[in-house]
One Martini backbone bead per residue (centre of mass of N, CA, C, O) as a GRO file, in nm:
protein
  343
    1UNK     BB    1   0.099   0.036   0.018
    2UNK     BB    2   0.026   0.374  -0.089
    3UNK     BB    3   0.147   0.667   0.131
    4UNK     BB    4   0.052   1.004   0.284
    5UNK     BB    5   0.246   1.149   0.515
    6UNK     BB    6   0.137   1.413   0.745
    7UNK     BB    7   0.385   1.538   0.979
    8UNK     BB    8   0.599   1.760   1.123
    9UNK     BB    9   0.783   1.490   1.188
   10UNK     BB   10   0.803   1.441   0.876
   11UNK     BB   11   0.838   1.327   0.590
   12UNK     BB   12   0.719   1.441   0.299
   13UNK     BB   13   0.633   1.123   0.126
   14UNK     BB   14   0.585   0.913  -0.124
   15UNK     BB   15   0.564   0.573   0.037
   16UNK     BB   16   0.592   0.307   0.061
   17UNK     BB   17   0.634   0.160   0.396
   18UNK     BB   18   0.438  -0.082   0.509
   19UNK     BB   19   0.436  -0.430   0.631
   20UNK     BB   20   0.245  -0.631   0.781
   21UNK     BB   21   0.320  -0.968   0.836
   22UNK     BB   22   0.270  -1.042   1.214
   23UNK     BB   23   0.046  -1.121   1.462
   24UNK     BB   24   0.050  -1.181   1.817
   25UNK     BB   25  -0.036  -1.350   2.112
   26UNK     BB   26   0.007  -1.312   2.476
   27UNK     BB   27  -0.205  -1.387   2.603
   28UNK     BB   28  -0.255  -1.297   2.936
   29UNK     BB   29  -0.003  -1.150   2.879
   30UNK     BB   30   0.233  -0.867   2.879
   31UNK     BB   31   0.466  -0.705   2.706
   32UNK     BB   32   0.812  -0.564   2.736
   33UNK     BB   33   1.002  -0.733   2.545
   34UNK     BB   34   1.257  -0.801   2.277
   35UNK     BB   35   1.465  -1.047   2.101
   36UNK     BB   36   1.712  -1.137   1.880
   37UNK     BB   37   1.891  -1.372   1.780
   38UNK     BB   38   2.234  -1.401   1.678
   39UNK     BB   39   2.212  -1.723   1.599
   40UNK     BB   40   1.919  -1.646   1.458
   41UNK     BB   41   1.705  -1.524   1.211
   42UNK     BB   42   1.406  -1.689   1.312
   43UNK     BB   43   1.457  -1.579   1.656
   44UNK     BB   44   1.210  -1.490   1.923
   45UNK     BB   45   1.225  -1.351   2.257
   46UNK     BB   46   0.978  -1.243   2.503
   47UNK     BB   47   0.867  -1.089   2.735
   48UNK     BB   48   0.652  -1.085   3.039
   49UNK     BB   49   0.344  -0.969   3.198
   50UNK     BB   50   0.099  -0.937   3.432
   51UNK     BB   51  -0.072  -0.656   3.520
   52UNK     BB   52   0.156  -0.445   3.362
   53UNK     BB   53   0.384  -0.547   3.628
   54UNK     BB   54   0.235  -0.536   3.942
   55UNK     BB   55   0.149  -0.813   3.929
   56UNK     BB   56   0.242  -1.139   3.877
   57UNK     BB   57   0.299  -1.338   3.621
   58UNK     BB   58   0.523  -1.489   3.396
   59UNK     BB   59   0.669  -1.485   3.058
   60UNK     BB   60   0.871  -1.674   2.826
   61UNK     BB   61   0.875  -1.634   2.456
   62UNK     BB   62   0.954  -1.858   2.171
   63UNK     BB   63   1.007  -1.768   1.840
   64UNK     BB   64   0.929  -1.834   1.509
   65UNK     BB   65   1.015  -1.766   1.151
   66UNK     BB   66   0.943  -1.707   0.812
   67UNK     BB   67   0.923  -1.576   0.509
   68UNK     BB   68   0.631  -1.499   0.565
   69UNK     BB   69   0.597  -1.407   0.893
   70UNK     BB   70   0.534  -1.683   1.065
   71UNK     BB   71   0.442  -1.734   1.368
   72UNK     BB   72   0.602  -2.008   1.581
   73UNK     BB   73   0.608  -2.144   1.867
   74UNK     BB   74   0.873  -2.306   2.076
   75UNK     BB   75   0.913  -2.173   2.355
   76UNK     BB   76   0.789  -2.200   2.755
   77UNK     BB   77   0.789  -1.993   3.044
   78UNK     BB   78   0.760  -1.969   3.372
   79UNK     BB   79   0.686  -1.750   3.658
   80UNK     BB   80   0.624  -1.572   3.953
   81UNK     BB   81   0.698  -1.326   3.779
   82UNK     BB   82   0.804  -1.049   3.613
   83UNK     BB   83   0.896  -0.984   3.300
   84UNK     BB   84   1.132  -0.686   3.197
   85UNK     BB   85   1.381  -0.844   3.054
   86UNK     BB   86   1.585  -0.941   2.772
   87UNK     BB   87   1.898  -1.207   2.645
   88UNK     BB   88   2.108  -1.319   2.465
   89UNK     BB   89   2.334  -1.522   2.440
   90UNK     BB   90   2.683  -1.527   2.287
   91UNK     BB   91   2.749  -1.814   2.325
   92UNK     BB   92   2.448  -1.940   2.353
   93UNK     BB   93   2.184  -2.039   2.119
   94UNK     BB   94   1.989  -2.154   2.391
   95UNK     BB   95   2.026  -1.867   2.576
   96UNK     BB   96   1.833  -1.662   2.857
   97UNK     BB   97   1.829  -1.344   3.029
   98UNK     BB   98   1.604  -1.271   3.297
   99UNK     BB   99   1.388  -0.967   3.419
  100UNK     BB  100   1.281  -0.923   3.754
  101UNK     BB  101   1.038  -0.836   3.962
  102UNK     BB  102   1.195  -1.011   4.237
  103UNK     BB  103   1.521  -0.959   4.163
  104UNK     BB  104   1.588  -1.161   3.993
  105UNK     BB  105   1.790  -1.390   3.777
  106UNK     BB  106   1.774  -1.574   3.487
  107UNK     BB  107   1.861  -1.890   3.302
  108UNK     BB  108   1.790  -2.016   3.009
  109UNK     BB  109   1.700  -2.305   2.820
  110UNK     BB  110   1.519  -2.404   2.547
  111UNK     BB  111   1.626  -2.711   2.590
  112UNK     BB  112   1.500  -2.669   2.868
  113UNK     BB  113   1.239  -2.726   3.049
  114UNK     BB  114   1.028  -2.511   3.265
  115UNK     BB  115   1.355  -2.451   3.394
  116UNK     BB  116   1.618  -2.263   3.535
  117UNK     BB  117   1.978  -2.323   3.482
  118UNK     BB  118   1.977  -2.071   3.661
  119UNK     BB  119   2.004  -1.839   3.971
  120UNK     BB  120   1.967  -1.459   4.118
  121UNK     BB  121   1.981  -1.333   4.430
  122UNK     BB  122   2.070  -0.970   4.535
  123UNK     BB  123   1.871  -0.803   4.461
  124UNK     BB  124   1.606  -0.551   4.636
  125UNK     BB  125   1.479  -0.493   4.350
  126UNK     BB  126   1.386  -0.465   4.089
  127UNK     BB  127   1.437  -0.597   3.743
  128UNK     BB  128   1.464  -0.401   3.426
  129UNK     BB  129   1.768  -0.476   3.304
  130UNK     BB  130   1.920  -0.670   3.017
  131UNK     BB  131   2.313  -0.730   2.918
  132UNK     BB  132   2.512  -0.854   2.663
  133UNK     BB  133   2.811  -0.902   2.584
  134UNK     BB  134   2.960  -0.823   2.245
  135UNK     BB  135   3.291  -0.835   2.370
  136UNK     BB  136   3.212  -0.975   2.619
  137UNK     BB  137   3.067  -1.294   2.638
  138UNK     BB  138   3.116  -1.390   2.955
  139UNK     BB  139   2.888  -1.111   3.029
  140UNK     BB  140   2.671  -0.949   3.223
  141UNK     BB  141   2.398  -0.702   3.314
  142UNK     BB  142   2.200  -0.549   3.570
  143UNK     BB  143   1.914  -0.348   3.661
  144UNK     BB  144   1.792  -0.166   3.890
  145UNK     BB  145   1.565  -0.024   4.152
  146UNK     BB  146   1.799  -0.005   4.405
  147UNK     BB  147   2.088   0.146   4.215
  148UNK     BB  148   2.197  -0.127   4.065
  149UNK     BB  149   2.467  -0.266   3.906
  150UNK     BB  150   2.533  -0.579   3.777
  151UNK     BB  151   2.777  -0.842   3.740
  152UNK     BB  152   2.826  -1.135   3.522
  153UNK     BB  153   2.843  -1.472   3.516
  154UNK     BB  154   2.687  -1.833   3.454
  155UNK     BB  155   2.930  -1.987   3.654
  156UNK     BB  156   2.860  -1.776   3.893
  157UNK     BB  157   2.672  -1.739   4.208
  158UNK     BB  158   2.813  -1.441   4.169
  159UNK     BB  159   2.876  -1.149   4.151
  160UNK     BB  160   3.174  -0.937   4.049
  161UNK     BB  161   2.985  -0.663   4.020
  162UNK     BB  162   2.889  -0.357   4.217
  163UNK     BB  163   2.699  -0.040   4.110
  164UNK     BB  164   2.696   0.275   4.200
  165UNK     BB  165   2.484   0.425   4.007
  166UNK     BB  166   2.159   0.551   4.112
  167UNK     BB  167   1.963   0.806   4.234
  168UNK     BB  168   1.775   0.524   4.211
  169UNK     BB  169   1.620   0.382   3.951
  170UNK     BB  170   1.727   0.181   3.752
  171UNK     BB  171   1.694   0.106   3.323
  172UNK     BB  172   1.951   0.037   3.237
  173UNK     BB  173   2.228  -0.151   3.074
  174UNK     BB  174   2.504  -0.111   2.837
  175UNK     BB  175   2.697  -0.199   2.629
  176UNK     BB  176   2.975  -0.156   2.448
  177UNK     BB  177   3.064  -0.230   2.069
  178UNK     BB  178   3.353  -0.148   2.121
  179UNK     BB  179   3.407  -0.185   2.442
  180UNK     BB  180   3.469  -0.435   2.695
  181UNK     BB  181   3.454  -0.201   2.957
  182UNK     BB  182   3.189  -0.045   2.845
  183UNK     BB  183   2.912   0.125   3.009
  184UNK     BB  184   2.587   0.239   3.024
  185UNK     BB  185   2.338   0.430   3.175
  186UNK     BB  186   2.021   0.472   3.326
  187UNK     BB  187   1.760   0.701   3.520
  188UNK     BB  188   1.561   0.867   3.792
  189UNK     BB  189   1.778   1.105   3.759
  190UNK     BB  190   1.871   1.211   3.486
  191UNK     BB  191   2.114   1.030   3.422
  192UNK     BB  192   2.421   0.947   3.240
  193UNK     BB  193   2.638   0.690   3.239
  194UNK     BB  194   2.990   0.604   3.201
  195UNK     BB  195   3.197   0.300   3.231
  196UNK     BB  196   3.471   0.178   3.382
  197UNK     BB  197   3.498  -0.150   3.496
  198UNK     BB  198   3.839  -0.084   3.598
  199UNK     BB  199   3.663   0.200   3.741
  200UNK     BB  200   3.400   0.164   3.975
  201UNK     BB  201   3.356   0.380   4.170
  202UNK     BB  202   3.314   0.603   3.888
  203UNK     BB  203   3.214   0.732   3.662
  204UNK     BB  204   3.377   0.858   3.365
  205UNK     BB  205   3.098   0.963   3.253
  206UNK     BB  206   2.864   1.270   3.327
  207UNK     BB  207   2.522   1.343   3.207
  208UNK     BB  208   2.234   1.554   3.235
  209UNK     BB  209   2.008   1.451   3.024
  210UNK     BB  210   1.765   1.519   3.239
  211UNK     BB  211   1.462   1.632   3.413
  212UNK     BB  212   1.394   1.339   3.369
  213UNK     BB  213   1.357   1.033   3.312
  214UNK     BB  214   1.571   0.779   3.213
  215UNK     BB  215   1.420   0.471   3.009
  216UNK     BB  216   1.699   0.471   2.789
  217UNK     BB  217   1.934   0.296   2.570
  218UNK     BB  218   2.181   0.318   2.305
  219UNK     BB  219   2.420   0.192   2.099
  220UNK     BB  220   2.628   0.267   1.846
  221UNK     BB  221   2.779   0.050   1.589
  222UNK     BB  222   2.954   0.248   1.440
  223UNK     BB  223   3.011   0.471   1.626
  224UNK     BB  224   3.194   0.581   1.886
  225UNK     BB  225   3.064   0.731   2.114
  226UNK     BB  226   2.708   0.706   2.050
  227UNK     BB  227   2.376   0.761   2.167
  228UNK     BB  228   2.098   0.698   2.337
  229UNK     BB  229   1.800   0.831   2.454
  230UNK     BB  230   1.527   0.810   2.669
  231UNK     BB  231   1.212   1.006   2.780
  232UNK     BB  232   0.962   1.163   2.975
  233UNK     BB  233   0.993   1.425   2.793
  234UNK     BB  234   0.986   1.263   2.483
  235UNK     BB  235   1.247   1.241   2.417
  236UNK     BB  236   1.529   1.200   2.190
  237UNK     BB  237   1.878   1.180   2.234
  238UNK     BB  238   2.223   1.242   2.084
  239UNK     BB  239   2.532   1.126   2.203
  240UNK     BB  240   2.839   1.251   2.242
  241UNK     BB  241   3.052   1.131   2.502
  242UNK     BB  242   3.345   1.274   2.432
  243UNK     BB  243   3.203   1.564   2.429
  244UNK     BB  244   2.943   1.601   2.584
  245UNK     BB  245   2.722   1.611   2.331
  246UNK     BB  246   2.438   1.707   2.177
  247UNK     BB  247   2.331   1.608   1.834
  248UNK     BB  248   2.011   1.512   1.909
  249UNK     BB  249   1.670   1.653   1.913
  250UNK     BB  250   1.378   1.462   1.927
  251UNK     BB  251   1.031   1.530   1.802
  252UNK     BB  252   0.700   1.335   1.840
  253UNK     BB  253   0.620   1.204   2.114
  254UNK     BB  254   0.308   1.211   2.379
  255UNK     BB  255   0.500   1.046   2.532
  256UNK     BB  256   0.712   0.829   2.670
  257UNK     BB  257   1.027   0.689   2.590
  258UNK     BB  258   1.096   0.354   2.652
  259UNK     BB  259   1.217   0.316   2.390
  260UNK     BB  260   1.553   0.218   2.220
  261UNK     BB  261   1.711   0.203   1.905
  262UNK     BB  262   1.915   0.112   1.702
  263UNK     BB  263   2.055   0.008   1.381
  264UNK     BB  264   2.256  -0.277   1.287
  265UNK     BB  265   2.281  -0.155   0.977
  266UNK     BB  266   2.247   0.159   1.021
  267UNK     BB  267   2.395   0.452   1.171
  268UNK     BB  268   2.081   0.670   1.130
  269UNK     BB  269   1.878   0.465   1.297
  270UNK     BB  270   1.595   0.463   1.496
  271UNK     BB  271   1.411   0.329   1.747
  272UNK     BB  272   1.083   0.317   1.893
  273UNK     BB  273   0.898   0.340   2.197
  274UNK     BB  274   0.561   0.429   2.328
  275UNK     BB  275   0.306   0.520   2.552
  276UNK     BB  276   0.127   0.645   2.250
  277UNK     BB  277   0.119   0.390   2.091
  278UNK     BB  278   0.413   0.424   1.928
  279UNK     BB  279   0.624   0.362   1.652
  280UNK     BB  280   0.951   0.502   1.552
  281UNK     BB  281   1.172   0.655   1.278
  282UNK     BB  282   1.482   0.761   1.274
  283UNK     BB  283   1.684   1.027   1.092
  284UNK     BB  284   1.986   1.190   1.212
  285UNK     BB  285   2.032   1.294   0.895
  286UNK     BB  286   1.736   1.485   0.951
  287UNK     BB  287   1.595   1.539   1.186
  288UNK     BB  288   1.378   1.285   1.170
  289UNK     BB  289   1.057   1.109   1.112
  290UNK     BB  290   1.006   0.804   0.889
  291UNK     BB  291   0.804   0.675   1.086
  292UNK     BB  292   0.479   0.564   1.196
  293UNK     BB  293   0.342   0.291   1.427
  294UNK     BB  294  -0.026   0.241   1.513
  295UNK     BB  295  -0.160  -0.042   1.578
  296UNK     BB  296  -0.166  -0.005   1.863
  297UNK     BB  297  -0.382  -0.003   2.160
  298UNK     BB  298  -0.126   0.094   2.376
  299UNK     BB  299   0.170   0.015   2.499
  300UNK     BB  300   0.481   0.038   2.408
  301UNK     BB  301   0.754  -0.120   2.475
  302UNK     BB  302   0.874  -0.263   2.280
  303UNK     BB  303   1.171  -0.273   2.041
  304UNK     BB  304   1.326  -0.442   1.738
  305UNK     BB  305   1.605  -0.555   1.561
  306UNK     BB  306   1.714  -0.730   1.312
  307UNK     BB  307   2.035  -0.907   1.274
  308UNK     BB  308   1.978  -0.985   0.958
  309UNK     BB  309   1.722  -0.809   0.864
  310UNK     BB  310   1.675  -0.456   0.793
  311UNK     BB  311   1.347  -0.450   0.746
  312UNK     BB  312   1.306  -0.571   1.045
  313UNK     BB  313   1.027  -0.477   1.304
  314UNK     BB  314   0.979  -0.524   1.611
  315UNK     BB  315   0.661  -0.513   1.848
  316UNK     BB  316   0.560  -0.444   2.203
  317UNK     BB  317   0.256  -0.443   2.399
  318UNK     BB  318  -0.035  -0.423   2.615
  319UNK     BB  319  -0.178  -0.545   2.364
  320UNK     BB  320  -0.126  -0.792   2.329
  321UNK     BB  321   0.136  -0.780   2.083
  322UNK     BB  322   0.289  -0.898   1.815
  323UNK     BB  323   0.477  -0.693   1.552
  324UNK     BB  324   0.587  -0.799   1.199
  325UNK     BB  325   0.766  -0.595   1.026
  326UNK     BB  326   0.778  -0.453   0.679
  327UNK     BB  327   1.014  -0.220   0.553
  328UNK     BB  328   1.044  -0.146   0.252
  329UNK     BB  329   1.029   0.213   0.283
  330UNK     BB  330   1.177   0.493   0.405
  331UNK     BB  331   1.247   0.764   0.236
  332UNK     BB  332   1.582   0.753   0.246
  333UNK     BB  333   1.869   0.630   0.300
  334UNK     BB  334   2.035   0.540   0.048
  335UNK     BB  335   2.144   0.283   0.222
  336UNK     BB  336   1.894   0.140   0.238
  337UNK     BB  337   1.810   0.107  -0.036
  338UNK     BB  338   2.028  -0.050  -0.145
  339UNK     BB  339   1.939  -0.306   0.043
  340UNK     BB  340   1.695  -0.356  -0.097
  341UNK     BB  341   1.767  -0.363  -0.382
  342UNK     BB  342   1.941  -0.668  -0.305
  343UNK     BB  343   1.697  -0.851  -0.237
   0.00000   0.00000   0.00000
């Protein structure tokens, strides 16, 4: 279908833009979070949780999906509490870490059923963010609620290191895809830190980037020190934290921005999912939103690029949905149209 997008904040082109591929539902749990396995590129993830996260039981859900776009379970834990974000490990391609509403941090085996192959109890209030190493593929980090950070490999009964990292709840941590010491944070003071592992004292760069909750962060993949915020106040913002300046501030959702994500494939491509139930993808090459999906009916939690496919972008939310989507054409970056080409 090709359509014409008139919105402030919208490239105006006429432009096929976006195929439904497929939805599936979660229900009786909401998403919260998705991820696609690095090692297989029909295998995705998602977290979920019962009552949107605020009491009851969760359930970590693995679908496979074909070229036709159709998604089919593959395998599905229950847990006793909510399940708020999920990491593929790096070194074992049937192995997922998950962060729970109970504090605990869990790691499951697709092919071992029903129980988790590990399990840490540290934190003292929710986790709400978990991020395997891309570069020290035998560590992964958790977020919590209590307003720490720790580091973990699966082999350990317990943390090897745990970061005072934010005065208030953390909401993220993300390893760099460049540096394998080096991690960045965001939480509910509205500060973004930048860690050196190897002295975990205090961040190595500190910056003030929001005067409301910092609720998600994302590296890019091509740039090295450059990454994203969302946050409470709608914005998404793009820092290079070398200079720590601020390179854009995009503005477009009507309410907090949940979740951001650079793309795997393109270096100007961002992801967001938002409150105000819809997700959109950004080009910080023209400051500017080129593709808005609103097909969700509640809040958008989570968003993931395909770590395979350039044009495939998944979202899920509050309203039991996972929409598998193709991006045809976003109708601009001249490197997109080309991969578009290629296929």
């Amino acid at each position: 279908m090709t359509r014409r997008r008139t919105h402030p904040h919208l490239v105006d082109i006429n432009v096929e833009i976006e195929k439904l591929m497929k939805t599936v539902s979660t229900a009786p749990l909401a998403g919260y979070n998705l991820a696609y396995s690095p090692f297989h590129k029909s295998r995705l993830a998602v977290a979920c949780a019962a009552n949107y996260g605020l009491v009851g039981n969760g359930r970590l859900r693995e679908y496979s999906y074909d070229l036709h776009g159709d998604l089919s379970p593959h395998s599905s834990f229950d847990t006793q509490d909510g399940l708020f974000d999920l990491a593929w490990s790096e070194l074992h391609e049937n192995q997922i870490v998950t962060a729970t509403g109970d504090g605990s941090v869990r790691l499951f085996d697709t092919q071992i059923p029903k129980f988790p192959i590990r399990a840490w109890h540290e934190h003292s209030r929710e986790v709400f963010g978990v991020d395997w190493s891309p570069t020290d593929k035998t560590q992964f980090a958790t977020a919590s609620w209590d307003g720490t950070v720790k580091i973990w490999t699966p082999d350990n009964t317990h943390s090897l290191l745990t970061l005072p990292a934010h005065d208030g709840c953390v909401y993220s941590a993300i390893y760099s895809p460049h540096q394998p010491y080096c991690l960045a944070t965001c939480g509910s003071d509205g500060k973004l830190h930048v860690w050196d592992l190897r002295t975990p004292q205090r961040p190595a760069t500190s910056l003030a980037a929001s005067p409301t909750e910092l609720l998600s962060l994302d590296w890019n993949k091509y740039i090295q020190g450059t990454l994203a915020t969302g946050s409470v106040d709608k914005s998404i913002k793009v820092w290079d934290i070398r200079q720590a300046t601020c390179l854009n501030n995009l503005h477009g959702h009507d309410f907090a921005v949940r979740r951001v994500q650079f793309s795997p494939h393109v270096p100007n491509l961002i992801a967001s999912a938002s409150y105000d139930m819809s997700a959109r993808v950004w080009d910080t090459s023209v400051n500017a939103c080129i593709h808005i999906h609103d097909a969700h009916t509640e809040f958008v939690t989570g968003v993931a690029w395909s770590l395979f496919d350039p044009l495939v972008l998944t979202t899920c939310g509050w309203d039991y949905k996972v929409h598998l989507l193709s991006l045809k054409d976003l109708n601009r970056p001249n490197n997109m149209r080309n991969i578009s080409n290629k296929r």
